[in-house]
C-alpha positions as CSV (number, residue, x, y, z in Angstrom):
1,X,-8.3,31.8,13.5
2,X,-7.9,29.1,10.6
3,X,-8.6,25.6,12.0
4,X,-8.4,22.5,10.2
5,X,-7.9,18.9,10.5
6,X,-4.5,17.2,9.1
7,X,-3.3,13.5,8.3
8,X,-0.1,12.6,8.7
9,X,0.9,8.9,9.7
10,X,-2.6,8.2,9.0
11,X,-3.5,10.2,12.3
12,X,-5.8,12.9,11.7
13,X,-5.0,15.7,14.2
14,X,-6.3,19.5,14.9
15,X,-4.2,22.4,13.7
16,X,-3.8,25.7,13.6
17,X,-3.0,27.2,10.0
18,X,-0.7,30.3,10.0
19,X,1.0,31.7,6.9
20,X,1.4,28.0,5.2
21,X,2.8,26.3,8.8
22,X,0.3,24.1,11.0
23,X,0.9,24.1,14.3
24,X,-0.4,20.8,16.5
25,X,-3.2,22.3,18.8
26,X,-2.8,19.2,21.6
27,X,1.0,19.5,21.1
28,X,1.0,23.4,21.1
29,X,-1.3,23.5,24.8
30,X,1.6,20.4,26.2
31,X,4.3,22.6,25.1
32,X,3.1,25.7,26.5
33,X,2.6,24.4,29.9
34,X,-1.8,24.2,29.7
35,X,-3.8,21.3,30.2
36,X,-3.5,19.2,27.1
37,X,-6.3,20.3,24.3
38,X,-8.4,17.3,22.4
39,X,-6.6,16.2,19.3
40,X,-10.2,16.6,17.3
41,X,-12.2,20.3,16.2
42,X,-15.4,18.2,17.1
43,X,-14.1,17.4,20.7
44,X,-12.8,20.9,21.4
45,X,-16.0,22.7,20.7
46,X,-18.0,19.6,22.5
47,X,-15.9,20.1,25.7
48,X,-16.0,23.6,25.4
49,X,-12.0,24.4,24.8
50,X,-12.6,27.3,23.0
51,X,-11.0,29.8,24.9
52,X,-7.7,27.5,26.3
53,X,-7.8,27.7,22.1
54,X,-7.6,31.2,22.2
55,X,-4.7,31.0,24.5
56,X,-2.8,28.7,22.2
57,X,-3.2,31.3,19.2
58,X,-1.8,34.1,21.6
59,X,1.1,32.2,22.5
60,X,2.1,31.3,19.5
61,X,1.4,34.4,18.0
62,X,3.9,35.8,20.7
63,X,6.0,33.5,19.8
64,X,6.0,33.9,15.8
65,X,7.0,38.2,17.3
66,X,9.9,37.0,18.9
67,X,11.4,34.7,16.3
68,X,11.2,31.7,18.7
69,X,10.8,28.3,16.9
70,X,8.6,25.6,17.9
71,X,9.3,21.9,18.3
72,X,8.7,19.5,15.6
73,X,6.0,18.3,17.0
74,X,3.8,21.4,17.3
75,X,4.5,22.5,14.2
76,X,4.6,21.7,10.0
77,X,4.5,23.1,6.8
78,X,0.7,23.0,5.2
79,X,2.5,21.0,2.1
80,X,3.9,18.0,4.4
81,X,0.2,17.1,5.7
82,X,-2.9,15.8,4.1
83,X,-6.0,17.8,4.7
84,X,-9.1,15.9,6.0
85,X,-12.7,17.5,6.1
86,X,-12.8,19.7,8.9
87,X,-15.4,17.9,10.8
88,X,-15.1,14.2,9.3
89,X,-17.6,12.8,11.1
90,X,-20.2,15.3,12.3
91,X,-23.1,14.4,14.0
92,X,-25.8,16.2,12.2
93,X,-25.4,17.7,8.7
94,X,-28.2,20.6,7.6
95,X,-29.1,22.1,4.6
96,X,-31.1,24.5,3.4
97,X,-32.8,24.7,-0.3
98,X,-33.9,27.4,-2.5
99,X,-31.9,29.9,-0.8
100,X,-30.3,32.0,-3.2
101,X,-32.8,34.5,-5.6
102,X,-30.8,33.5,-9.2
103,X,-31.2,29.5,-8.4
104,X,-34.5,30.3,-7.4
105,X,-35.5,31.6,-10.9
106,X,-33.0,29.1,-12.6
107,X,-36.0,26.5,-11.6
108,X,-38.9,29.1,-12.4
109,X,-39.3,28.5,-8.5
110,X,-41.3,30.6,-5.9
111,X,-39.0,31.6,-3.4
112,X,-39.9,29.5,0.5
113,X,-41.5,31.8,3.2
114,X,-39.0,29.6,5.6
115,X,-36.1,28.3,5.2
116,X,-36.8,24.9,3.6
117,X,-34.3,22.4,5.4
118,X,-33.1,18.9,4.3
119,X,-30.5,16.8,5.5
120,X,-27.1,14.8,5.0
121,X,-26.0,11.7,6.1
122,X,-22.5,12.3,8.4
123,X,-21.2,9.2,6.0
124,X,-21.1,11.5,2.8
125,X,-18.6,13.7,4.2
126,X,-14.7,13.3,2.3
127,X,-11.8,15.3,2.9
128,X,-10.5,17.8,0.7
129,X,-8.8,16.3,-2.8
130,X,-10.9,13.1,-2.1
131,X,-12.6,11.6,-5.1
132,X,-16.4,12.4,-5.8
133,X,-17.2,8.9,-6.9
134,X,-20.3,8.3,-9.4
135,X,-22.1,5.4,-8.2
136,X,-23.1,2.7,-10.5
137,X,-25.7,3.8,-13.5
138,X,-25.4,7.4,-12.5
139,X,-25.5,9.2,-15.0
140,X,-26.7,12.7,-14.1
141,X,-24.9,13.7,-10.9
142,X,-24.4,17.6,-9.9
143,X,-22.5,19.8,-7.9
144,X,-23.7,22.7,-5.7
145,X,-21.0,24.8,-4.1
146,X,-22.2,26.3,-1.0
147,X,-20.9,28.6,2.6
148,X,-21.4,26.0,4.9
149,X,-21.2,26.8,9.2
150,X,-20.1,25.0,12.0
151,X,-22.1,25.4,15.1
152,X,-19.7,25.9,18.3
153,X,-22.8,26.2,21.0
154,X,-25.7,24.1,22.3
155,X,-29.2,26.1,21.0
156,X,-32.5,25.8,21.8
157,X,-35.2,28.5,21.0
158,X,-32.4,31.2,20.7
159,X,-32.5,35.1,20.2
160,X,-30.6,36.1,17.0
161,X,-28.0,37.4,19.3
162,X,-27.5,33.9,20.7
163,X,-27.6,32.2,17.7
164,X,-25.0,34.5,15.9
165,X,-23.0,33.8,18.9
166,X,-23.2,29.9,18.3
167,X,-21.6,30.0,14.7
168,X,-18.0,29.4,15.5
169,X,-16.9,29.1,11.8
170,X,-17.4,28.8,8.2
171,X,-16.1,26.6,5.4
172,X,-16.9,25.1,1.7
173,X,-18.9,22.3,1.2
174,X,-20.1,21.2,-2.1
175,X,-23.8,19.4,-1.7
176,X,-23.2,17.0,-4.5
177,X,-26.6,15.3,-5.6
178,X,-28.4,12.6,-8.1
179,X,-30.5,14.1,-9.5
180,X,-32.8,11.3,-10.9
181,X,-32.9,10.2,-7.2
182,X,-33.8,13.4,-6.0
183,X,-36.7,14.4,-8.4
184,X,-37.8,10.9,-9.5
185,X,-38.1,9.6,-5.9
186,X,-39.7,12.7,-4.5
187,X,-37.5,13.7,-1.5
188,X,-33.8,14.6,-1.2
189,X,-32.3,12.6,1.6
190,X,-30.7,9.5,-1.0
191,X,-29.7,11.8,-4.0
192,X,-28.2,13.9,-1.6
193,X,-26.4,11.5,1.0
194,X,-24.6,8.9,-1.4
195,X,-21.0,8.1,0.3
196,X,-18.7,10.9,-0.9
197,X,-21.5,13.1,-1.6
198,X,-20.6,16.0,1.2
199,X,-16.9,17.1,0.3
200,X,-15.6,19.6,3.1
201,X,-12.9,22.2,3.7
202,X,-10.5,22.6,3.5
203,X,-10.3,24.5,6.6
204,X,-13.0,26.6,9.3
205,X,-12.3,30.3,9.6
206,X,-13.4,31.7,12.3
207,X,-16.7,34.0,12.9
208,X,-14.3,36.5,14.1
209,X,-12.0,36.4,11.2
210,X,-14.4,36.0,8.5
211,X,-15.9,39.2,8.1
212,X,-19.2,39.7,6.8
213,X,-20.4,36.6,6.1
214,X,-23.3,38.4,4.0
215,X,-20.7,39.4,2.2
216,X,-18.1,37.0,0.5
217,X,-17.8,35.5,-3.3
218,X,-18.6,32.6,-3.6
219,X,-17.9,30.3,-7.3
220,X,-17.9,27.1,-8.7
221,X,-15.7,25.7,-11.3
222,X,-15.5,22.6,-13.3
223,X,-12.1,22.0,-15.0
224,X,-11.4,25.3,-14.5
225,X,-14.6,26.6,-16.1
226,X,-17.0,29.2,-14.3
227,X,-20.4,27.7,-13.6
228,X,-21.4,29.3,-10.3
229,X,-20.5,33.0,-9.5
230,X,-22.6,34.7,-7.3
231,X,-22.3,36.9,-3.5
232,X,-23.6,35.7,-0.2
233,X,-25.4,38.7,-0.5
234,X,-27.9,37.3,-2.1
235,X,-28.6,34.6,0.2
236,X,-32.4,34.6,1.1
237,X,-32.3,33.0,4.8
238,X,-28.9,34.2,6.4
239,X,-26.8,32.2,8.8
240,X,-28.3,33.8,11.8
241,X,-32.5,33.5,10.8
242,X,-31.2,29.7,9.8
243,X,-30.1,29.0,13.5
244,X,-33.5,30.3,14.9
245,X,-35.4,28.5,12.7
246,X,-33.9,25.2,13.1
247,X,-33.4,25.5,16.6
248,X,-37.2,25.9,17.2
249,X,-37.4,22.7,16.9
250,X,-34.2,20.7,16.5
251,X,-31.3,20.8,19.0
252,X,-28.6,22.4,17.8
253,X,-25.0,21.0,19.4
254,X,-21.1,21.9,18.6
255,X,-20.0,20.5,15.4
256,X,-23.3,20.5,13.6
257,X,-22.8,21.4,10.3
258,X,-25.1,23.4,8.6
259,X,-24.9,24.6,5.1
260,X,-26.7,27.7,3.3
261,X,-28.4,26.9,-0.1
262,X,-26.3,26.8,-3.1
263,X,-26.8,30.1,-6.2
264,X,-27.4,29.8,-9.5
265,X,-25.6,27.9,-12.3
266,X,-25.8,24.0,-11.2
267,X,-25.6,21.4,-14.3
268,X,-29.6,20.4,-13.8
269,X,-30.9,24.0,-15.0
270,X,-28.5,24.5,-17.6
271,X,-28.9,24.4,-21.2
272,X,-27.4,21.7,-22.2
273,X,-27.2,20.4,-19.0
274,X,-23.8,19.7,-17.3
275,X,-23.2,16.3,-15.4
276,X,-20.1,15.6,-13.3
277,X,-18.5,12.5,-15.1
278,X,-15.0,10.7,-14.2
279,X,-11.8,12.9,-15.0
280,X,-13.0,16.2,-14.1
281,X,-12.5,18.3,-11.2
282,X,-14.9,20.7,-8.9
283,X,-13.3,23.5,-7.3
284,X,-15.4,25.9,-5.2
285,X,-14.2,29.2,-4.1
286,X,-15.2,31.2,-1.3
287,X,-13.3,34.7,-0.2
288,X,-11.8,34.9,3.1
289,X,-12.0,31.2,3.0
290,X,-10.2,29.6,0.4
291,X,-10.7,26.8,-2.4
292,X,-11.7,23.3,-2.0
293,X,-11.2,20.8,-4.8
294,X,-12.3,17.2,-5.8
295,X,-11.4,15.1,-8.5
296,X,-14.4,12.8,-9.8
297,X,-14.2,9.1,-10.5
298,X,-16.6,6.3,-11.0
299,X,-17.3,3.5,-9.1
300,X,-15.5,0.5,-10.3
């Protein structure tokens, strides 16, 4: 399944994305007679609606068979809605560093015997085609596409089967940073959490629809120019040994975001360096998934 969070009327609503057409996921369970589903992703997998979601994909999978059109109101074409970050507002947002081997040696780095984990702040996240904006006296801001996971489970201390059993999806996120906040104040947590510094999207596939998540392409562009290339195959920590880790320690809960590490190519290591300025535009691709974009401005 392809979930994703739409605006329209300046209502931000769950949906279901099938070939281009989004169909209303509290609408959809009205209209086909089930208790009515919550009209957020965070508040189905919080009050555990994960299967009655199921049941909504069946039916209208049944129904796409038979040629039987759905009202208005369950259903829209993917151009008539604005798409919002999947999770706008999650509770926790994770990250891990240093966990691809080519961004690794980018930084003549030693790779981390554990994955090394920093965080977020929730108020970073913006929606896809939302403006990255470069706060005041920036100067040397970067992006870092990365395969980011949404936790659909409650952990504590789990078994790798448990954990791989709490991902419920994956999506993009690109884990802007400033960098002369993050190396000249000597921890991550500002550089990394200025407001519009999370973008996310544009939609969650799935664990059972992604494939391989050990598997997928991932790349960056900058107006339209290659800077990250590189396969989640090369991912150091993977999804899974993530989850136990963290979970040692730190309660994991449905909608926690958590994202892998980002590969090789950011602006930082690069020579000349490469700095996001106002005008351009960051696109990061990831296969089975799909692209999300951001323009870049400046703060006025």
């Amino acid at each position: 399944m392809r979930l994703l969070t739409y605006a329209r009327a300046r209502e931000k609503r769950a949906g279901l994305l099938l070939e281009q057409q989004v169909y209303d996921i509290s609408s959809c369970s009205i209209y086909f007679g089930m208790e009515e589903m919550p009209a957020s992703i965070l508040e189905i997998l919080v009050h555990d609606k994960e299967e009655p979601l199921r049941q909504i994909y069946d039916h209208i999978l049944e129904n796409r068979r038979d040629g039987e059109d759905l009202p208005l109101q369950c259903c829209i074409g993917l151009d008539e809605v604005r798409l919002c970050a999947p999770i706008p507002r999650p509770r926790k947002i994770i990250c891990l560093g240093r966990n691809y081997r080519d961004h690794i040696e980018e930084q003549n780095a030693k790779a981390p015997e554990k994955p090394l984990l920093f965080s977020k702040a929730p108020t970073a996240v913006i929606d896809p085609g939302e403006s990255i904006v470069i706060p005041k006296g920036s100067t040397k801001v970067d992006f870092e596409g990365e395969l980011a996971f949404i936790m659909g489970r409650t952990v504590k201390n789990p078994t790798e089967k448990q954990a791989e059993e709490a991902i419920f999806g994956y999506t993009c996120l690109n884990d802007v940073t400033e960098r002369e906040a993050q190396f000249g104040e000597k921890q991550w947590f500002r550089g990394k959490s200025m407001d519009t510094f999370a973008p996310m999207g544009p939609w969650v596939v799935t664990s059972d629809e992604i494939g391989n998540p050990l598997d997928l392409r991932i790349s960056t562009k900058v107006n339209s120019e290659v800077m990250q290339s590189e396969s989640t195959s090369m991912l150091i920590f993977t999804p899974v040994d993530i989850v136990v880790f963290a979970a040692k320690t730190i309660t994991l809960e449905p909608g926690d975001v958590v994202s892998t590490g980002t590969p090789g190519g950011v602006g930082v290591f690069r020579d000349p360096q490469v700095f996001l300025k106002r005008g351009d535009t960051v696109e990061i691709t990831i296969e089975n998934i799909g692209t999300l974009h951001n323009p870049v401005d400046a703060e006025k």
